[in-house]
C-alpha positions as CSV (number, residue, x, y, z in Angstrom):
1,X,1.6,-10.1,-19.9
2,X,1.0,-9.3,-16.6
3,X,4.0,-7.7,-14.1
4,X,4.1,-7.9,-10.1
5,X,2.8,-4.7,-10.1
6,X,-0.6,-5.8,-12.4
7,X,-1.0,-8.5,-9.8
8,X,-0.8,-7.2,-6.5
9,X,-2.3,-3.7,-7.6
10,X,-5.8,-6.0,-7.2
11,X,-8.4,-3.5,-8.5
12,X,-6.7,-0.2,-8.0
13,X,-7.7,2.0,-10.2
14,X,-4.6,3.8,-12.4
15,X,-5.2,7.1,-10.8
16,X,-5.0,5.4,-7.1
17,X,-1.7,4.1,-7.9
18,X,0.0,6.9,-9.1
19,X,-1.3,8.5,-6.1
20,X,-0.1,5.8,-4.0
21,X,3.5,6.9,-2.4
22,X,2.0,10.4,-1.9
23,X,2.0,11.3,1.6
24,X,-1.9,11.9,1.5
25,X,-2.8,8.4,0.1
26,X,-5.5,7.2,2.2
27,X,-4.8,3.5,3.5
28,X,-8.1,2.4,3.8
29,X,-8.7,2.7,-0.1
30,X,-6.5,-1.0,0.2
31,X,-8.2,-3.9,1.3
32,X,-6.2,-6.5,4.0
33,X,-4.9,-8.5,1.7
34,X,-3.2,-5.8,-0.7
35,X,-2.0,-3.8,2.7
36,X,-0.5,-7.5,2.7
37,X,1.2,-8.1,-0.1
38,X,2.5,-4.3,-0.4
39,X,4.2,-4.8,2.8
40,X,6.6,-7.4,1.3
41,X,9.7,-6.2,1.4
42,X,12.7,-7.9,1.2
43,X,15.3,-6.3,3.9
44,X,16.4,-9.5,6.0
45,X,19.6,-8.5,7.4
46,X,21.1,-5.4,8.7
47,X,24.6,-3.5,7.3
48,X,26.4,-0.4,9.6
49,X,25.4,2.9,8.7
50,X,28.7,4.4,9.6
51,X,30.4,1.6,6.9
52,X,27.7,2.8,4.4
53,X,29.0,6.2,4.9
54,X,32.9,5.0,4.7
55,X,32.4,3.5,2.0
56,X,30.7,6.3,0.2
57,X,34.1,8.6,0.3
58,X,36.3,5.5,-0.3
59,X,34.7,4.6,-3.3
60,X,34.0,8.2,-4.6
61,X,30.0,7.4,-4.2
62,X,30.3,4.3,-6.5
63,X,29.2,1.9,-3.6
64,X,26.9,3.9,-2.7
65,X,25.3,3.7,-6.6
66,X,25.3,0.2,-6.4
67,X,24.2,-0.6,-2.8
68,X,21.3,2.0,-2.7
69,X,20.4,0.6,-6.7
70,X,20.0,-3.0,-5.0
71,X,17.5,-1.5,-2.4
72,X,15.2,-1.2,-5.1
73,X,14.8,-4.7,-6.1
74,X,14.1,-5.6,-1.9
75,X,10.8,-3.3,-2.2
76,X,7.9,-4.6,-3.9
77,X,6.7,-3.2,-7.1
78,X,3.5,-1.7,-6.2
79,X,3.1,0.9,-9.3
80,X,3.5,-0.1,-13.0
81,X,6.9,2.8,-12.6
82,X,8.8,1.0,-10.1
83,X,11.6,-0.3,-11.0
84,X,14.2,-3.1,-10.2
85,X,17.9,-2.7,-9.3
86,X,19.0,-3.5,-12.9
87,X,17.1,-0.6,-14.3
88,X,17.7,2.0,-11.1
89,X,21.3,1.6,-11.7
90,X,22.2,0.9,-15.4
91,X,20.4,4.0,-15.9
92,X,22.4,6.0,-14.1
93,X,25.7,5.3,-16.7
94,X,23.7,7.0,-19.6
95,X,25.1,10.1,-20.4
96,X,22.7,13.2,-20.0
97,X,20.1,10.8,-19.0
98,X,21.5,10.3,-15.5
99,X,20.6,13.8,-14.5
100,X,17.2,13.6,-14.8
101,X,17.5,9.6,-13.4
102,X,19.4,10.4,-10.6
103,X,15.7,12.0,-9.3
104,X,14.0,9.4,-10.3
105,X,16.5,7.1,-8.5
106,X,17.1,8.5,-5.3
107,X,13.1,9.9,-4.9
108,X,11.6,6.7,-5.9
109,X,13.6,5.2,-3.2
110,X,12.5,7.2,-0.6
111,X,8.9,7.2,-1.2
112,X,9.0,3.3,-1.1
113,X,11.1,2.7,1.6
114,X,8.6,5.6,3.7
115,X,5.5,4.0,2.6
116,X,6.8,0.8,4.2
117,X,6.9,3.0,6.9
118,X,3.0,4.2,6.2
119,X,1.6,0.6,6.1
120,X,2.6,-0.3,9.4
121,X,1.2,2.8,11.0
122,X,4.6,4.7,11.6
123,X,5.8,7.9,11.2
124,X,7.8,8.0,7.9
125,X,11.4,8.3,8.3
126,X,13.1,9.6,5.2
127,X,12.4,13.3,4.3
128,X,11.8,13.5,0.7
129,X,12.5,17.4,0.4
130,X,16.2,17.0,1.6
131,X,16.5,14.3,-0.7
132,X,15.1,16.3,-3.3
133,X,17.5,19.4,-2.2
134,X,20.4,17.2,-1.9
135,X,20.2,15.7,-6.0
136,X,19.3,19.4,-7.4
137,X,22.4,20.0,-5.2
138,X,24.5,17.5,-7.3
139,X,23.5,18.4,-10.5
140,X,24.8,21.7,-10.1
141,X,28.7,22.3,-10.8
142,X,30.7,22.8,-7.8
143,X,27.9,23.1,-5.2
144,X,27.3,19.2,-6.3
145,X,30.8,18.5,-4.5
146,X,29.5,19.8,-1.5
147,X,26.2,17.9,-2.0
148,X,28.4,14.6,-2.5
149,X,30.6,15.4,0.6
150,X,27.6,16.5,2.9
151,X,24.3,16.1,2.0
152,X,24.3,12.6,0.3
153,X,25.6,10.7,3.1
154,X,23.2,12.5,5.5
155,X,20.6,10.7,3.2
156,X,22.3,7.8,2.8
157,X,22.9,7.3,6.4
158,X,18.8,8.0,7.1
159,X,18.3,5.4,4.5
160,X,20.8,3.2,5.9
161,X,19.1,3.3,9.4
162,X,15.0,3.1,8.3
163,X,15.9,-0.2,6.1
164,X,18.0,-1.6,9.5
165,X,14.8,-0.6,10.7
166,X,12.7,-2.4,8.3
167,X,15.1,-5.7,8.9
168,X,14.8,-5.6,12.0
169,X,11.3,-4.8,13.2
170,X,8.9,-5.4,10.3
171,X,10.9,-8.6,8.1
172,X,8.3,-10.9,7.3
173,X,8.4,-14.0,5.0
C-alpha cells in the first residue's frame, strides 16, 4: 500500500530522503514538480503569537501539546517517518516513551516547518539547536521547569511566527 510519502517522494532514492530535512540537502537533487508537491503545506490562516504563549502558562503547556501536535498534520509527508497530528501527539501520553518522543516531536517539527522555509529560497527561521537545548532542558528534573517557563515559549513563539509566515506569504492551494 502506498502512503503520501511513497507518492510524492517520485524516485528519491531512500538515502536522499533521510537526508532530506538536513540543512545540506541539495535542492536541485528534486525535480519541479516534487519541489511542487513538497511545498504543500496546509497553513491557511494566521493565530497571535503572544495568545500562543498565554495560553502555554494558562494551560500548564497542554495547549501548546495539542496546537503544536496539529501543525504536523498541515505539513506534507515528504519522508516515510513523518508523522500526522494523531501519532505526534498520542505519543506523547505514553509513559517513558514520551521522553524520547518529545525529540522526535518538537525536532521533526522544526526541520519541516524550516525546509518550507528552504524550498522557497529563504533563510530558515527556526533554530533547531535551541530546540534541541530547550527539550534536553525538559527532560531534566527541575532545570525542565525553567525550560517550560523560558525556553519553550521562546520556541513556541518562533514557531508561532514562521507558520504566520507560511500563511501568509507562501499559502497556496
Amino acid at each position: 500500500m502506498a502512503t503520501q510519502a511513497d507518492s510524492i517522494s517520485g524516485g528519491l532514492k531512500w538515502e536522499q530522503l533521510q537526508l532530506i530535512y538536513s540543512p545540506e540537502f541539495n535542492l536541485s537533487q528534486l525535480s519541479e514538480e516534487q519541489r511542487k508537491e513538497f511545498s504543500k503545506h496546509k497553513f491557511n490562516s494566521t493565530f497571535s503569537t503572544a495568545l500562543v504563549i498565554i495560553l502555554h502558562f494558562l494551560t500548564a503547556s497542554i495547549f501548546s501539546t495539542i496546537y503544536f501536535g496539529l501543525k504536523h498534520s498541515k505539513l506534507p509527508m515528504i519522508r516515510d517517518n513523518d508523522f500526522s497530528a494523531g501519532k505526534a501527539i498520542g505519543f506523547l501520553f505514553i509513559p517513558f516513551f514520551n521522553f524520547y518522543w518529545e525529540f522526535r516531536f518538537w525536532i521533526r517539527l522544526v526541520d519541516r516547518i524550516n525546509f518550507q522555509f528552504k524550498l522557497r529560497n529563504q533563510p530558515m527561521p527556526l533554530s533547531r539547536g535551541l530546540t534541541l537545548a530547550t527539550v534536553i532542558m525538559g527532560v531534566i528534573p527541575y532545570v525542565g521547569l525553567l525550560s517550560l517557563i523560558v525556553f519553550f515559549p521562546i520556541i513556541e513563539g518562533q514557531i508561532q511566527n514562521a507558520t504566520n509566515r507560511l500563511a501568509k506569504e507562501f499559502y497556496t492551494l
